[in-house]
C-alpha positions as CSV (number, residue, x, y, z in Angstrom):
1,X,-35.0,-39.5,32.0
2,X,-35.0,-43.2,32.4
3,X,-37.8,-45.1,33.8
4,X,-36.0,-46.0,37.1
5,X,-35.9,-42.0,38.0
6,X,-39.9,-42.2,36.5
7,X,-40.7,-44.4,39.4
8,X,-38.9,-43.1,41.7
9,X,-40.4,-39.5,41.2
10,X,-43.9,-41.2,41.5
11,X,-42.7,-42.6,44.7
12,X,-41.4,-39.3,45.6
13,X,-38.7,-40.7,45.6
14,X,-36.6,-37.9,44.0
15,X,-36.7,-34.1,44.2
16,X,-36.9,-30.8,42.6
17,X,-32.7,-30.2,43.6
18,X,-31.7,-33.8,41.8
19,X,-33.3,-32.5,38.4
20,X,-32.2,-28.6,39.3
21,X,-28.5,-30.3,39.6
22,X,-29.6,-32.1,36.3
23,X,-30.7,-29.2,34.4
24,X,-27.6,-26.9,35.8
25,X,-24.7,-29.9,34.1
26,X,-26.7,-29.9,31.5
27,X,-26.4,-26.0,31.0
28,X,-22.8,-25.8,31.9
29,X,-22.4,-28.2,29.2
30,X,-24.7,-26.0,26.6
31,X,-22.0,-22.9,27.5
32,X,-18.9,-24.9,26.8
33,X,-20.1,-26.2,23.4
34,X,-20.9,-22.5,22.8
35,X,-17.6,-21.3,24.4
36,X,-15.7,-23.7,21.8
37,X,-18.0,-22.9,18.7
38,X,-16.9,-19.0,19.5
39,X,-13.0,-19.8,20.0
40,X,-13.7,-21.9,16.8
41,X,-14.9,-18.5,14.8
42,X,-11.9,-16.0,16.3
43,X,-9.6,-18.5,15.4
44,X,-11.3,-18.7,11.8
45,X,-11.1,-14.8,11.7
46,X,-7.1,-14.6,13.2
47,X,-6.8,-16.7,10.0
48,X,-8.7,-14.4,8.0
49,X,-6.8,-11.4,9.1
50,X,-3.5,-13.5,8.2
51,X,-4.1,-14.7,5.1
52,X,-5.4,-10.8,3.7
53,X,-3.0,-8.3,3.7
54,X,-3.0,-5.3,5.7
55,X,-3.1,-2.9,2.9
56,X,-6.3,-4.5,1.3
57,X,-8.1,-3.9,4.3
58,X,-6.7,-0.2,5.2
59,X,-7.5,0.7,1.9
60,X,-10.6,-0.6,-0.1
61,X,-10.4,-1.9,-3.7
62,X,-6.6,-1.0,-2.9
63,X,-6.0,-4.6,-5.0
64,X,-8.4,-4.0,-8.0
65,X,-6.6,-0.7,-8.4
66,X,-5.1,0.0,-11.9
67,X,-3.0,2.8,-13.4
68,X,-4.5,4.7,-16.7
69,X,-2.0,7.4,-18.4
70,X,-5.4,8.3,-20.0
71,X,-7.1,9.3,-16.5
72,X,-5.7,11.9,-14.1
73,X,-8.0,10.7,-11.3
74,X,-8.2,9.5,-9.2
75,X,-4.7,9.0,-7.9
76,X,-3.4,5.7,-6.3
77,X,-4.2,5.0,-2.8
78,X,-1.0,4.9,-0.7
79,X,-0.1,1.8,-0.3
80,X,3.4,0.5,-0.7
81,X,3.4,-0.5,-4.7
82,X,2.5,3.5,-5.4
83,X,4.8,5.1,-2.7
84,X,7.3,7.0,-4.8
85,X,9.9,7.6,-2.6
86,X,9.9,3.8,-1.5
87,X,10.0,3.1,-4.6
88,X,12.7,5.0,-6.1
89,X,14.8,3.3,-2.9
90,X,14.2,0.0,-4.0
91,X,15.0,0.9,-7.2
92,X,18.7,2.7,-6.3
93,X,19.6,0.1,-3.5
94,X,18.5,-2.9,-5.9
95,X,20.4,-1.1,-8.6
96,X,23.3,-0.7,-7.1
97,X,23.6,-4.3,-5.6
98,X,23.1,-5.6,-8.9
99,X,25.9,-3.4,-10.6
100,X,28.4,-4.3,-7.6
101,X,27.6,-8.3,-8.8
102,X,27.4,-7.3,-12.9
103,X,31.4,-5.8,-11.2
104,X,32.3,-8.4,-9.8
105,X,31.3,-10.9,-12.6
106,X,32.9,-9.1,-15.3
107,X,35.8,-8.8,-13.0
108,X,36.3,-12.5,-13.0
109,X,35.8,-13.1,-16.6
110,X,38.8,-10.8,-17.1
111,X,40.8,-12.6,-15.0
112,X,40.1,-15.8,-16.7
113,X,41.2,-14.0,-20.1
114,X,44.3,-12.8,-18.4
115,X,45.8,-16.5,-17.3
116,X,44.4,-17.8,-20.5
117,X,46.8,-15.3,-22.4
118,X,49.4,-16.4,-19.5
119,X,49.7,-19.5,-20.7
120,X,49.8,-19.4,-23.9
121,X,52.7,-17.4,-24.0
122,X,54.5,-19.6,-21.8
123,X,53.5,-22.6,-24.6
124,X,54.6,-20.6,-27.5
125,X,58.4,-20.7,-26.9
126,X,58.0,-24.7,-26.7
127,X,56.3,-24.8,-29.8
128,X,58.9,-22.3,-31.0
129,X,61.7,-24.6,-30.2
130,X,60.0,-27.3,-31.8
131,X,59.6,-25.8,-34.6
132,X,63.5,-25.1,-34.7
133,X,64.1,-28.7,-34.2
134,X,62.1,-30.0,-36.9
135,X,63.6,-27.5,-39.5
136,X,66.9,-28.3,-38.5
137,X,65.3,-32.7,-38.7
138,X,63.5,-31.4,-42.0
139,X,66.9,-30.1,-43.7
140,X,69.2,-32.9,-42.9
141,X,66.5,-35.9,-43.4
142,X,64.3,-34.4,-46.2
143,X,63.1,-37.9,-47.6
144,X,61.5,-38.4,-44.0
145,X,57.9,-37.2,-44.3
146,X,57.1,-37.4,-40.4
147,X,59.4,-34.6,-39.5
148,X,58.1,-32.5,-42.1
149,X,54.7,-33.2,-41.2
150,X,55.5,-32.5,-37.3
151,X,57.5,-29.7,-38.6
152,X,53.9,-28.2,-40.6
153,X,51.7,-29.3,-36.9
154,X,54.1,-27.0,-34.9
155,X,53.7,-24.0,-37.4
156,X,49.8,-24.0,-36.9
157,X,49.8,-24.8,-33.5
158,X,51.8,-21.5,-33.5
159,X,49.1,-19.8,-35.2
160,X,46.4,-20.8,-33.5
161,X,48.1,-19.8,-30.1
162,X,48.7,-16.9,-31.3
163,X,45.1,-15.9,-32.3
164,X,44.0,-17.3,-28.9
165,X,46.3,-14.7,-27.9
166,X,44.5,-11.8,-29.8
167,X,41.1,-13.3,-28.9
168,X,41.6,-13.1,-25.3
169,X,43.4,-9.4,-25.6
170,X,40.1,-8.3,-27.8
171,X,37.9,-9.6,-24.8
172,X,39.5,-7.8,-21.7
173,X,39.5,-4.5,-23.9
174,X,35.9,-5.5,-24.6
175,X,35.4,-5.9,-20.5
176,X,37.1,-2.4,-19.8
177,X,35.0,-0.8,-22.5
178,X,31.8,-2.6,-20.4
179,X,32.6,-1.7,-17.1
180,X,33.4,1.9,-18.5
181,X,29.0,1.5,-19.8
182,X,28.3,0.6,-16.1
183,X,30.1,3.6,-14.9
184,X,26.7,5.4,-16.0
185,X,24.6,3.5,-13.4
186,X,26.0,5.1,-11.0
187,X,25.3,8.4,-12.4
188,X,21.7,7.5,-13.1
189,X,21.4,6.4,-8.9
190,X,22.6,9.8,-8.0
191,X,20.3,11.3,-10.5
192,X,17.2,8.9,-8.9
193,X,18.4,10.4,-5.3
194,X,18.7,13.8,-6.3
195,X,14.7,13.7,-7.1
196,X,14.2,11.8,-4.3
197,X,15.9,14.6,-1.9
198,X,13.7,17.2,-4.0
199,X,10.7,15.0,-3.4
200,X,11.5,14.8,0.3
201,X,11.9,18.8,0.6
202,X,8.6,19.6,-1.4
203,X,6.9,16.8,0.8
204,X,7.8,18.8,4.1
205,X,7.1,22.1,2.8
206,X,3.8,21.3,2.0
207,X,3.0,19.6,5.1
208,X,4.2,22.7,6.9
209,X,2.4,24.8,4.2
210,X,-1.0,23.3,5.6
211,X,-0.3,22.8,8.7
212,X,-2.7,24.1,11.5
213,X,-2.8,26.0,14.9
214,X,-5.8,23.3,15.9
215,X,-6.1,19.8,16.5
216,X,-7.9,17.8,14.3
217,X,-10.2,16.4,17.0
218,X,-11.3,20.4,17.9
219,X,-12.4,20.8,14.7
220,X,-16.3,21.7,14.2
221,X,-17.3,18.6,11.7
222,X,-18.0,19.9,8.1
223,X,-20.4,18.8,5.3
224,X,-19.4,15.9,2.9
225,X,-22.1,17.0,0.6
226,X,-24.7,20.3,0.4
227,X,-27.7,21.5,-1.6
228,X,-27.0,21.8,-5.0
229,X,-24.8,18.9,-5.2
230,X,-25.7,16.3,-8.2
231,X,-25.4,12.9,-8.1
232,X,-26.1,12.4,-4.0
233,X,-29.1,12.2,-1.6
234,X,-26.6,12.7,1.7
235,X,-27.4,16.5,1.6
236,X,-26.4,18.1,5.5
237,X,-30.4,18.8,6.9
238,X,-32.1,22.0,8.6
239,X,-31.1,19.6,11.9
240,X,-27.4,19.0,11.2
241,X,-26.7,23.2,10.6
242,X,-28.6,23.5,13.9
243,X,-26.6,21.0,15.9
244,X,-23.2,22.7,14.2
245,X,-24.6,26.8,15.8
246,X,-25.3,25.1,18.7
247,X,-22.0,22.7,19.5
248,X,-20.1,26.4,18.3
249,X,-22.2,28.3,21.0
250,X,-21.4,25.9,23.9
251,X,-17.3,26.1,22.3
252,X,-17.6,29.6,23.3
């Protein structure tokens, strides 16, 4: 308050509804800072929920879980890195992508091998003839050393095209013999899916196995823990057996 508006409210100048207006902006303004600072925290916690996953918080200590051969319990909690049946789908659909490109890769190096050995057996005959021609070159001009020495190049280029040739027939029987190996993935993905399928079954005929005539919800709650237990103070009271008779009595 300034000391214009203190004179003026010693002159009476002023009344109660100027500082009631007063005190009402400066409330309105009070709830929108509050208003902000709460839009501020559910933004903070939409982050929150973002940022952990949706199986950490379903499942507690879900993250921190890990697997012991040495320990039978207790099990996994559910959550998608220990769902077999996922899992063995990833495994055969990944599986089987990756053998169709291992395929198509080994496919293509074969093909390579095959013009490779094309070619060189459309070179041979050349060097062939030159070999002819140098022989006949050698014979009639023997105290000329460059057709003997041409004649001598031809021969080994000869040689060596013809262990290319060998070389590239020993790799495509090598890539047969490879993609023959692969064959067995495809046996080990039906093998995967036949457990799966038995999986599956057992899975159903257990849930019908336990299956109820009454709802959940109907049910009478039952005791976590009872007299005699070790290890707990949460025992079900005098009270709590009472309150089961009587919610039983008003069922019926």
């Amino acid at each position: 308050m300034t000391q214009e508006e203190l004179d003026a409210l010693m002159a009476g100048g002023l009344d109660d509804q100027d500082f009631g207006d007063e005190n009402t902006k400066t409330e309105k303004k009070d709830e929108e800072i509050e208003k902000e600072v709460v839009c501020e925290k559910a933004e903070d916690k939409e982050v929150e929920k973002e940022i952990v996953p949706e199986e950490t918080e379903k499942y507690e200590g879900a993250s921190e879980y890990k697997a012991d051969p040495n320990v039978a319990w207790p099990p996994p909690p559910p959550t998608e890195d220990h769902k077999m049946v996922s899992q063995l789908d990833d495994v055969t659909r990944d599986s089987e992508v990756k053998a169709g490109e291992i395929f198509d890769k080994l496919e293509t190096v074969n093909n390579v091998l095959m013009d490779a050995e094309s070619d060189i057996s459309k070179i041979i005959p050349v060097i062939e003839s030159n070999i002819a021609l140098f022989e006949k070159l050698t014979a009639k001009f023997p105290k000329i050393e460059q057709f003997s020495k041409a004649l001598e190049e031809n021969k080994e280029a000869k040689e060596k095209l013809s262990a290319l040739t060998n070389n590239a027939q020993m790799g495509e029987d090598e890539i047969m013999m490879a993609m023959d190996i692969m064959q067995y993935q495809d046996i080990h993905r039906q093998k995967i899916e036949r457990v799966i399928n038995v999986m599956r079954a057992l899975s159903k005929y257990i849930s019908l196995l336990f299956e109820g005539s009454i709802d959940d919800k109907s049910r009478v709650s039952s005791a976590v823990h009872i007299e005699g237990d070790e290890g707990t103070d949460d025992l079900v009271t005098s009270e709590d057996i009472e309150a089961i008779i009587e919610s039983l009595g008003k069922k019926k």
